[in-house]
C-alpha positions as CSV (number, residue, x, y, z in Angstrom):
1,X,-18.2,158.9,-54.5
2,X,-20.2,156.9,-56.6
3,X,-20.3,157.8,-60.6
4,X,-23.8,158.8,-61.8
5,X,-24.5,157.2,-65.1
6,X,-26.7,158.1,-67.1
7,X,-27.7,156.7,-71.0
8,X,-28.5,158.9,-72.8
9,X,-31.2,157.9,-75.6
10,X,-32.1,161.1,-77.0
11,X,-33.8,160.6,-80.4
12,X,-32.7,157.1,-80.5
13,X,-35.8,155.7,-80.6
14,X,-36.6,156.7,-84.0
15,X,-40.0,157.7,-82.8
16,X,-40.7,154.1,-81.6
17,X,-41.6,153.4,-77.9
18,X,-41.0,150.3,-77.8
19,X,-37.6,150.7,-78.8
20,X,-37.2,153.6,-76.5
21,X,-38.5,151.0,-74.2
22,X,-35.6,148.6,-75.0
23,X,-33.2,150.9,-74.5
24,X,-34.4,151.9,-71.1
25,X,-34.3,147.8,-70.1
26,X,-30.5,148.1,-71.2
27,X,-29.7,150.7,-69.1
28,X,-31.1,149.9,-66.2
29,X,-29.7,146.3,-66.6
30,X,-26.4,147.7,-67.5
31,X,-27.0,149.5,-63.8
32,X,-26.8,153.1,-65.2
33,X,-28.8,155.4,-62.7
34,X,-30.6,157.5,-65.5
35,X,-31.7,157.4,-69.1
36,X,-32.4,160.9,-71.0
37,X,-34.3,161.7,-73.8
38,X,-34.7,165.3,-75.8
39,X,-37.7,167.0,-76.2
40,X,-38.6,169.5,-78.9
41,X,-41.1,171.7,-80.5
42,X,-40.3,171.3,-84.6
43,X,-42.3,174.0,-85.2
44,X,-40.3,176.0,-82.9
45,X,-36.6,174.8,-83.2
46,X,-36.5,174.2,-87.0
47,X,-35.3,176.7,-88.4
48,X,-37.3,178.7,-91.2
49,X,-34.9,177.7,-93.8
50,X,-34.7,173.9,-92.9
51,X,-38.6,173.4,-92.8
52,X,-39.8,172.6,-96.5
53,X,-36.0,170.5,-97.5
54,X,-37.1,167.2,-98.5
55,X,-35.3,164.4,-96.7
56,X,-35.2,160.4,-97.3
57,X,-36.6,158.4,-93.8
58,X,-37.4,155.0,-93.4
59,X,-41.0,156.3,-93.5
60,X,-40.3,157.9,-96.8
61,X,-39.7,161.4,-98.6
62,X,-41.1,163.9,-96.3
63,X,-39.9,167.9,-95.3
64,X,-37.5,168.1,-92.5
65,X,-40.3,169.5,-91.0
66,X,-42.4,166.7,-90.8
67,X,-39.6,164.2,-89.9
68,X,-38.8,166.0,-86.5
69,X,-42.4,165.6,-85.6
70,X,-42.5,162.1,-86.5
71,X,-39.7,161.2,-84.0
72,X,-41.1,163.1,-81.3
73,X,-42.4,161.8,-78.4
74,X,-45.4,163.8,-77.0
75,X,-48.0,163.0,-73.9
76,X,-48.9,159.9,-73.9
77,X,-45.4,158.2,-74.8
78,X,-43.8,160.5,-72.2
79,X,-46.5,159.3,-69.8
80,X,-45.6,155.3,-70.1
81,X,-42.2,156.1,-70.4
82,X,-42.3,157.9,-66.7
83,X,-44.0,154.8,-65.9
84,X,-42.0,152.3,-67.4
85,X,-39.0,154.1,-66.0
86,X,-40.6,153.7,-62.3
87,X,-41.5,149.7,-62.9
88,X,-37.4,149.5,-64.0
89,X,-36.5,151.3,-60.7
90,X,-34.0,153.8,-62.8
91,X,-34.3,157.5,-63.2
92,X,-35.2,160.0,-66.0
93,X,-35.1,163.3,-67.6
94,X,-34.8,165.6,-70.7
95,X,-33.4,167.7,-72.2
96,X,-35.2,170.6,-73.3
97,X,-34.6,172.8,-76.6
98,X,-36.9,175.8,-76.4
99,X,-39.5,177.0,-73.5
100,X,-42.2,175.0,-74.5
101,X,-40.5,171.3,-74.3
102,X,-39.1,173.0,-70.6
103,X,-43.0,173.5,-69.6
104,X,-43.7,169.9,-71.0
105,X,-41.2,167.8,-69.2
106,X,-41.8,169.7,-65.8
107,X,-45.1,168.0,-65.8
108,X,-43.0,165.0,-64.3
109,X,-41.5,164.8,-61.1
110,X,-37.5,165.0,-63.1
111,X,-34.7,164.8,-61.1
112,X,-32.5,167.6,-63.1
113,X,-32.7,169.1,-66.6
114,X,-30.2,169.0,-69.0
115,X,-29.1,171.6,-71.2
116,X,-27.4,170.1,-74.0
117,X,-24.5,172.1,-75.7
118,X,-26.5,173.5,-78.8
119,X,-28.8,175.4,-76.2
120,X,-26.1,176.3,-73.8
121,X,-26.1,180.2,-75.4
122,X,-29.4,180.0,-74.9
123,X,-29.8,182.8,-72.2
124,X,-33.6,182.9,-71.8
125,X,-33.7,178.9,-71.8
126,X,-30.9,178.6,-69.1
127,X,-32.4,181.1,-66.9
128,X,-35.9,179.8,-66.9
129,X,-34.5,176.3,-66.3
130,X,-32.8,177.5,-63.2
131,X,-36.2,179.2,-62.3
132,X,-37.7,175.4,-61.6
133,X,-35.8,174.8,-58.7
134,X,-34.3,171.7,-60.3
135,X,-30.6,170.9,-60.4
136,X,-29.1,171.9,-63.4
137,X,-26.6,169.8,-65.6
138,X,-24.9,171.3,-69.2
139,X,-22.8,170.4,-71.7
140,X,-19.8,172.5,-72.7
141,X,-19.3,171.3,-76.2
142,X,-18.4,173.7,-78.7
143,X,-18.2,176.8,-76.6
144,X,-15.7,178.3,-75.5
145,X,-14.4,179.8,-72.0
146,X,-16.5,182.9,-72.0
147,X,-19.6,181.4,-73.1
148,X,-19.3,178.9,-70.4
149,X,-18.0,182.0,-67.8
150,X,-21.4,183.8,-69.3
151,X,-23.9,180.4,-68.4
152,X,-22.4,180.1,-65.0
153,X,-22.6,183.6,-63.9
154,X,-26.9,183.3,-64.8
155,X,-26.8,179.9,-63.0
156,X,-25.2,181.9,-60.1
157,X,-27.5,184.8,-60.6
158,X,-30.4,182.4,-59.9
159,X,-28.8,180.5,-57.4
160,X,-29.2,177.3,-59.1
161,X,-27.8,174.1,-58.1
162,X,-25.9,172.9,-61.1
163,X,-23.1,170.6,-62.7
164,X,-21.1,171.0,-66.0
165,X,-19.7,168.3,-68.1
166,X,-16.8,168.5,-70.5
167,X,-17.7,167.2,-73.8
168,X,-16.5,167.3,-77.7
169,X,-19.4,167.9,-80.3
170,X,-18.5,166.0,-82.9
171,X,-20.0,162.7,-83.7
172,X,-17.7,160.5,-83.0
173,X,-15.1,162.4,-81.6
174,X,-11.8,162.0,-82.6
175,X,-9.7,160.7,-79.8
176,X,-7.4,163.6,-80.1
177,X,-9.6,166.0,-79.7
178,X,-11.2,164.7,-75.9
179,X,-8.9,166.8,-74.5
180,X,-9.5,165.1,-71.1
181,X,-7.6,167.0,-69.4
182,X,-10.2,169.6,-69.4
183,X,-12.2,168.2,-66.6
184,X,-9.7,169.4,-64.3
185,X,-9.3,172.7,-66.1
186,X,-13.2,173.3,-64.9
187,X,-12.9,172.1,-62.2
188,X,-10.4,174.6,-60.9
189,X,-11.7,177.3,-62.8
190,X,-15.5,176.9,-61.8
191,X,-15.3,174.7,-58.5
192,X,-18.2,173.1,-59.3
193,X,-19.4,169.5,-60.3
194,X,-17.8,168.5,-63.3
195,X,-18.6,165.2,-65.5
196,X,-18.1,163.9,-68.9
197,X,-20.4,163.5,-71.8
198,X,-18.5,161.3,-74.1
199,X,-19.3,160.7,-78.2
200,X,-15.9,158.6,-79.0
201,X,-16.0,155.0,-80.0
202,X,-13.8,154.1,-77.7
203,X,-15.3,153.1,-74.2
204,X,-11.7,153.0,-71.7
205,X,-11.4,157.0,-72.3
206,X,-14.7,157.6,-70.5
207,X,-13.7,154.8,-67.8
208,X,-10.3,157.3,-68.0
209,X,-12.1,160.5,-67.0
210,X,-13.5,159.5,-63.7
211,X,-10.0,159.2,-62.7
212,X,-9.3,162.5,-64.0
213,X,-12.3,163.9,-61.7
214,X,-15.7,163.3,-64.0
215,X,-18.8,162.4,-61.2
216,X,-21.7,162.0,-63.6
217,X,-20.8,160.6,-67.0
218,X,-23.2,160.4,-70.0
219,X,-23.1,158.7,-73.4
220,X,-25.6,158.1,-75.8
221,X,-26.8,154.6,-76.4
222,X,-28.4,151.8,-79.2
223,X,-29.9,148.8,-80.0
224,X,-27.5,148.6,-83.6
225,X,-25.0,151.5,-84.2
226,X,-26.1,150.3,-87.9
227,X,-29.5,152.1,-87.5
228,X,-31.0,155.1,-89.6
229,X,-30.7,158.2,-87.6
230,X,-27.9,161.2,-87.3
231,X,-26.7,159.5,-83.2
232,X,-26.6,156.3,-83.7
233,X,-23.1,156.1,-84.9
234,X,-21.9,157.7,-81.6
235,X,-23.9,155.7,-79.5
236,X,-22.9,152.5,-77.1
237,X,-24.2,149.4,-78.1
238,X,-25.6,147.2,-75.3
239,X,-22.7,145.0,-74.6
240,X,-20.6,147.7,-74.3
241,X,-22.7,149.8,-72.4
242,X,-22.8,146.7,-69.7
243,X,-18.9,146.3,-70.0
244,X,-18.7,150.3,-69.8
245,X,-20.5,150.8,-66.2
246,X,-18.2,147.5,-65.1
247,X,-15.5,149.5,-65.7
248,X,-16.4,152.2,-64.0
249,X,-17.3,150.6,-61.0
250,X,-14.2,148.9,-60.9
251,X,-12.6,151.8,-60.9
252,X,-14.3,153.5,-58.2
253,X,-13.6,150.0,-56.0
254,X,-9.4,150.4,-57.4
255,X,-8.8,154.2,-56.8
256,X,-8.9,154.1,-52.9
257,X,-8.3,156.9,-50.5
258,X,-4.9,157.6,-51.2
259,X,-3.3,157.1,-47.9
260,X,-0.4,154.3,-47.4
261,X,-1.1,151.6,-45.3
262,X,-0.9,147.9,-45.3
263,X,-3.9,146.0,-46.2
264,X,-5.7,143.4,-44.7
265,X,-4.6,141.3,-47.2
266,X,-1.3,142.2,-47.1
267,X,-0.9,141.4,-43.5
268,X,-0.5,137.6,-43.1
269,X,2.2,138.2,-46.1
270,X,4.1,140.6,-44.3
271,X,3.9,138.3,-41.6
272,X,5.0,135.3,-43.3
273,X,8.3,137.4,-45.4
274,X,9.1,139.7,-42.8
275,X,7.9,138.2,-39.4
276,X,6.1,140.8,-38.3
């Protein structure tokens, strides 16, 4: 089964299209099958408290407020970006934070929505996203085994079509804390899709957990891991986003099916030391 990869560029962009247009060429020359942005209402998903802080950007001093609007993407950016996405022949989606962004994005023919692991408590949220039909896929980061029980039984409830993917919330994770394992802890438990959605440095360990049982893997991605925002430290630069689908492909090619037999290549060897 092939791995479905998908880049995630959230609010990487910085509020630039053309960078978010950058990215997008990266993925889709990296051969990821889907890039994935998040869409919010700031008026909405601020919370009262965080509004009116004052906060440094490259634009200047400005309330928190008015920063999360000015790195959001709205109508006419998401409409060239469904375009632009078409022209690269790669998918994409987002992830919604609040009702409102949900309406937004299912103006576009998406092939899934995610729910990212802030919003996966978010039982009104998760159970209007089922209500559209599309395939849902959420993160499990910071929750724990009930929460999780809690989102599956409403996906259930709606009869939605849905994958989960193991992830660690912190930015970068510590390597000791992937607990990889856990993909096959979900799996048993759920019997459902499971995947990964990585935020280590380190590229192998994702490689590592589609042989552990991940089918859709995501990871956030860059131009510079060196650029302003709270993500990009996380993120995968392009050359190792290129070397990171490599390596997953060539594991798909190396795990075979399992069964013992002797190779075609194998054969005029055996013939040659064995005579047979």
């Amino acid at each position: 089964m092939k791995t479905y990869i998908i880049a995630e560029i959230g609010i990487n962009h910085n509020g630039d299209l053309e960078t978010a247009k950058k990215l997008i060429d990266i993925a889709a020359l990296s051969g990821c099958d889907a890039v994935k942005f998040q869409k919010r209402n700031p008026d909405v998903c601020v919370p009262e408290h965080q509004k009116g802080v004052m906060r440094e950007t490259p634009w200047g001093t400005m309330t928190y407020l008015d920063y999360k609007h000015k790195v959001e993407f709205e109508q006419e950016d998401y409409d060239e970006i469904d375009i632009y996405c078409h022209i690269k022949g790669i998918e994409w989606s987002a992830s919604p934070w609040d009702l409102d962004s949900l309406k937004f994005i299912m103006q576009y023919d998406i092939p899934w929505i995610k729910i990212p692991s802030a919003m996966l408590t978010n039982d009104e949220l998760l159970r209007e996203s089922a209500r559209t039909g599309k395939k849902i896929i959420f993160s499990v980061g910071m929750s724990t085994i009930e929460e999780i029980d809690h989102a599956v039984e409403i996906l259930r409830e709606e009869e939605a079509e849905f994958a989960m993917l193991h992830c660690n919330s912190t930015y970068p994770s510590p390597l000791e804390e992937l607990n990889l394992k856990c993909i096959q802890t979900l799996k048993e438990r759920y019997d459902c899709e499971v995947g990964y959605s990585g935020h280590e440095f380190r590229l192998g360990t994702t490689v590592a957990s589609v042989y552990l049982g991940a089918t859709i893997l995501e990871r956030h991605i860059t131009l510079d891991r060196t650029m302003w925002g709270s993500d990009h430290l996380a993120s995968v630069e392009p050359q190792g986003l290129i070397k990171l689908v490599k390596g997953v492909r060539e594991l798909e090619m190396a795990l075979g099916d399992g069964n013992k037999v002797v190779t075609e290549g194998e054969k005029p060897i055996r013939k040659k030391l064995r005579g047979v």
